[in-house]
C-alpha positions in Angstrom: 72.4 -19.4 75.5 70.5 -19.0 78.8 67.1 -17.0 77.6 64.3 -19.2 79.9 63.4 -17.6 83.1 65.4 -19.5 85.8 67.2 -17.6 88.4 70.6 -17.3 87.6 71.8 -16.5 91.1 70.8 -17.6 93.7 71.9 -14.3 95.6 68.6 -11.7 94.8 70.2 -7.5 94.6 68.1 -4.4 94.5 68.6 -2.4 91.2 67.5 1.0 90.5 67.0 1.6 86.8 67.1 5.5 86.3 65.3 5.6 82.9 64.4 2.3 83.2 61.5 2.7 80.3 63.9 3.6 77.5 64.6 1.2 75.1 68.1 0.3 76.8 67.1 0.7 80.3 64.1 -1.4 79.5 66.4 -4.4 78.2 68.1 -4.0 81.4 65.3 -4.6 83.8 64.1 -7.6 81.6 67.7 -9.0 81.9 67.8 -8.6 85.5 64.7 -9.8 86.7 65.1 -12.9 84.8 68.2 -13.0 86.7 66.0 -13.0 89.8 67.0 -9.3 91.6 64.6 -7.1 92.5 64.5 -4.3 89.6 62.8 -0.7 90.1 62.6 2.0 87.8 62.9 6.0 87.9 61.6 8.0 85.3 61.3 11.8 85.3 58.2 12.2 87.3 59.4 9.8 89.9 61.8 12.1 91.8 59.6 13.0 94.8 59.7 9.0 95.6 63.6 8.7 95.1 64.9 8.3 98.7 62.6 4.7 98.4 64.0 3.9 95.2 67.2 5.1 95.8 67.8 4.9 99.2 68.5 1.2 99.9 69.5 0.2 96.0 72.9 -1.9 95.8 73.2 -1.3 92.0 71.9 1.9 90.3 72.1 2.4 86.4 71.8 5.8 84.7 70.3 4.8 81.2 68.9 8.4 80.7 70.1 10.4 77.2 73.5 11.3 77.1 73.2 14.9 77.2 71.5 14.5 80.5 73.0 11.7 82.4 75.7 14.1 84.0 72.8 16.1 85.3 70.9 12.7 86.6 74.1 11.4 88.2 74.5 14.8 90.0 70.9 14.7 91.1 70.9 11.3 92.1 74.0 10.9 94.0 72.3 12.7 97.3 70.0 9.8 97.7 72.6 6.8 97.2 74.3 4.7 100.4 77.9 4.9 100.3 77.6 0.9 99.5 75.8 1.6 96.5 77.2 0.9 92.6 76.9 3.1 90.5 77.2 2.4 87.1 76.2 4.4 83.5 75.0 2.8 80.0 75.6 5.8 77.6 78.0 5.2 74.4 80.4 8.0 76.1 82.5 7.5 79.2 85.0 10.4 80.0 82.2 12.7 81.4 80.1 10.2 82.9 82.8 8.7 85.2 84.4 11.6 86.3 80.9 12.9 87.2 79.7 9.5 89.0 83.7 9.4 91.0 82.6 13.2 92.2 79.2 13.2 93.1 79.7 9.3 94.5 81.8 7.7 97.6 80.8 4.3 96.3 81.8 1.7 93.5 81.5 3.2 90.2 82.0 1.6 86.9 81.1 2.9 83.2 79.4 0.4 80.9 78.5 0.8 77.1 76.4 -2.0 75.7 77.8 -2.4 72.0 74.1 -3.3 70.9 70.8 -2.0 70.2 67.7 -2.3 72.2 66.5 -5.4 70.0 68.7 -7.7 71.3 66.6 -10.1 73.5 70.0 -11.2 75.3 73.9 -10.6 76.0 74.4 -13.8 74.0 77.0 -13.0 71.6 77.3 -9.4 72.1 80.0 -7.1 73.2 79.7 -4.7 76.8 82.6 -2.4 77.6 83.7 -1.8 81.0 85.3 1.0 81.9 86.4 0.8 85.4 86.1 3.9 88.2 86.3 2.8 91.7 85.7 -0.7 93.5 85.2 -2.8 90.5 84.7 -6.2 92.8 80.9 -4.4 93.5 80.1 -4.8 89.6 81.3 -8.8 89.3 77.8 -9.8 89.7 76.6 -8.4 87.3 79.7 -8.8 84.8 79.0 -12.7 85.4 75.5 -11.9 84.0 76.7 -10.7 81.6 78.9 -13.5 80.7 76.6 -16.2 81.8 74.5 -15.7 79.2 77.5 -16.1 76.4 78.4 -12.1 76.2 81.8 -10.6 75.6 83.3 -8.2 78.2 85.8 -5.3 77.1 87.8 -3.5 80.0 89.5 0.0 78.9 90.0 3.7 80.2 87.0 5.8 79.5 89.4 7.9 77.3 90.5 5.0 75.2 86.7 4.1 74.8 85.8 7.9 73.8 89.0 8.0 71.0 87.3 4.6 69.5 84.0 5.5 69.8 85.0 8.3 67.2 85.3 5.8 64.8 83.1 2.9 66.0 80.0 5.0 66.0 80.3 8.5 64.9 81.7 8.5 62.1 80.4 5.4 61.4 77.1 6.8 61.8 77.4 10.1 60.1 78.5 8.2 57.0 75.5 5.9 56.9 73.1 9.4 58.1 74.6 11.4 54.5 74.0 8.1 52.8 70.3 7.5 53.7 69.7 11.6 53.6 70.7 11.5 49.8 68.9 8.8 49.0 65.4 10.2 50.1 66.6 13.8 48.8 67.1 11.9 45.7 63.9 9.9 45.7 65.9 6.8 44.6 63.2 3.4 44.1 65.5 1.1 46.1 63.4 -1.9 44.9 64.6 -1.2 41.8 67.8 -0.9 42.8 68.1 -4.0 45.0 66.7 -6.1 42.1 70.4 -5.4 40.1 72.7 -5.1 42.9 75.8 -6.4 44.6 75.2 -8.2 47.8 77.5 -5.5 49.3 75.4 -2.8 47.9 72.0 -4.9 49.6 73.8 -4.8 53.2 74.9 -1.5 53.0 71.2 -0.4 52.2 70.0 -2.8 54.4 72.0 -1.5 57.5 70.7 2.4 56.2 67.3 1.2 56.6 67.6 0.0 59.9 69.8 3.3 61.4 66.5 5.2 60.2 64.0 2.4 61.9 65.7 3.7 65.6 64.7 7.0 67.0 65.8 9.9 65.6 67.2 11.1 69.2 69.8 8.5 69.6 70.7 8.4 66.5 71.8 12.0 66.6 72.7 12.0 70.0 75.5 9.5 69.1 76.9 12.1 66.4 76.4 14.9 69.2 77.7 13.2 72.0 80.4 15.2 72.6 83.1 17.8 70.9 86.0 14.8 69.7 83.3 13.3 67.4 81.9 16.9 66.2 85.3 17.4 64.8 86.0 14.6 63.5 82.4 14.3 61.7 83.7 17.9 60.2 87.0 16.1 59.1 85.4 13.8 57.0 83.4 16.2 55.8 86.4 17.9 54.6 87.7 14.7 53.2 84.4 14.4 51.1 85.1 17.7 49.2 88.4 16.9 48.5 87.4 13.7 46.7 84.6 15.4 45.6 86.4 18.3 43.8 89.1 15.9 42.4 86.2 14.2 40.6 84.5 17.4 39.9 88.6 18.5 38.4 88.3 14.7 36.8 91.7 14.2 38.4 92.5 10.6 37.6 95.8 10.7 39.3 94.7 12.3 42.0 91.8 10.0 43.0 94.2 7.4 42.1 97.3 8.9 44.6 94.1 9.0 47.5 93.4 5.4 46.8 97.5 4.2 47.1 97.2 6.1 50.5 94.1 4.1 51.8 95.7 0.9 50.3 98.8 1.1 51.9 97.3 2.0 55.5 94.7 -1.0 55.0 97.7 -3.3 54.2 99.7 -2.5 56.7 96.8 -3.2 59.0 96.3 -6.6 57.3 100.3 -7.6 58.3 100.2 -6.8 61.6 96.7 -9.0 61.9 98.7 -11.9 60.9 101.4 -11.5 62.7 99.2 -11.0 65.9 97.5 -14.3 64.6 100.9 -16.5 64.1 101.7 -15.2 67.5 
């Protein structure tokens, strides 16, 4: 784990961070200037001085909010050399590619860090890459990333965006219902931790930490874009049906839903030993 501050290069690149004091952007200009390379940052009120920040940056990272990085790629594309690598850190991909390989001539390449602002280093952690033009500008700073012991991921921006569905918003939503009915509920979780599970402890403990992060990201995630809306309101749906067979006290019901699930998980667990024995 490489965490000291020795230069781990011993060539020095200029970065523009565009929301560079966000939590994300803020891990990524400690990162790189540990590295060594010479990290600036654009916020909002910086814009009248972006031709200097801009204008001779080899590596530029959009780590605004995702419902505005389109709109800061678009404006910040006029200021960028043709050399420049452009690169996003949002938790969708699709949008922000396609609108980096249009308003850009340069390298572009999509990155989602699969972590959240609290980690102190790549060490252990996953990044996925999502390639868009010119990946060999980026391998600097994929060996970064892998220099300090983290795990690189390389799909389509579309694949990432169908996972993603899954990985995070649904993911999310479930844990957001769960932690909205608790406090609508007024439940004394000490009381409750004292005679639980040790599932039922990290379940609550990963509740309390969702709601320790700002509200904004944790609803831009479910917001992010129109796949995850609908399939937040599919699990919804999948909620009242369970809940009305309970409601109906439908034992065979429930019990039919349950078959389902288990045969879909075990199948799953097959074909991860058969990958294994491979």
């Amino acid at each position: 784990m490489i965490l000291d501050r020795q230069k781990l290069t011993d060539v020095s690149h200029n970065v523009t961070i565009i929301g560079g004091r966000g939590r994300m952007g803020r891990f990524f200009q400690e990162q790189l200037s540990l590295a060594g390379h010479e990290v600036s940052i654009l916020e909002n009120d910086d814009w009248a001085q972006a031709d200097r920040l801009l204008g001779h940056a080899e590596l530029v990272l959009v780590g605004v909010p995702i419902e505005w990085t389109e709109g800061v790629i678009a404006q910040a594309a006029p200021y960028l050399p043709s050399t420049a690598a452009l690169c996003d850190i949002t938790s969708v991909k699709t949008l922000p590619v396609q609108a980096m390989l249009s308003h850009h001539c340069g390298p572009v390449m999509g990155l989602h860090p699969m972590f959240g602002p609290s980690i102190t280093s790549f060490f252990a952690q996953k990044v996925v890459i999502t390639p868009g033009r010119n990946d060999e500008a980026f391998q600097w700073l994929i060996d970064l990333i892998k220099s300090q012991g983290g795990e690189t991921i390389i799909c389509t921006p579309e694949e990432h965006d169908r996972l993603m569905v899954v990985v995070q918003a649904i993911r999310q939503f479930s844990r957001f219902g769960l932690g909205v009915y608790l406090a609508e509920a007024q439940i004394d979780l000490d009381k409750s931790m004292s005679m639980s599970t040790p599932s039922y402890r990290t379940e609550i403990d990963i509740v309390k930490r969702l709601f320790a992060q700002s509200p904004q990201l944790c609803v831009d995630i479910m917001l992010a874009c129109e796949e995850r809306n609908q399939a937040i309101a599919e699990l919804a749906k999948t909620y009242t049906r369970l809940a009305d067979l309970i409601a109906q006290k439908d034992r065979a019901g429930l019990i039919k839903e349950f078959e389902t699930a288990h045969s879909f998980f075990a199948q799953e667990i097959v074909a991860e030993l058969v990958g294994a024995l491979r």
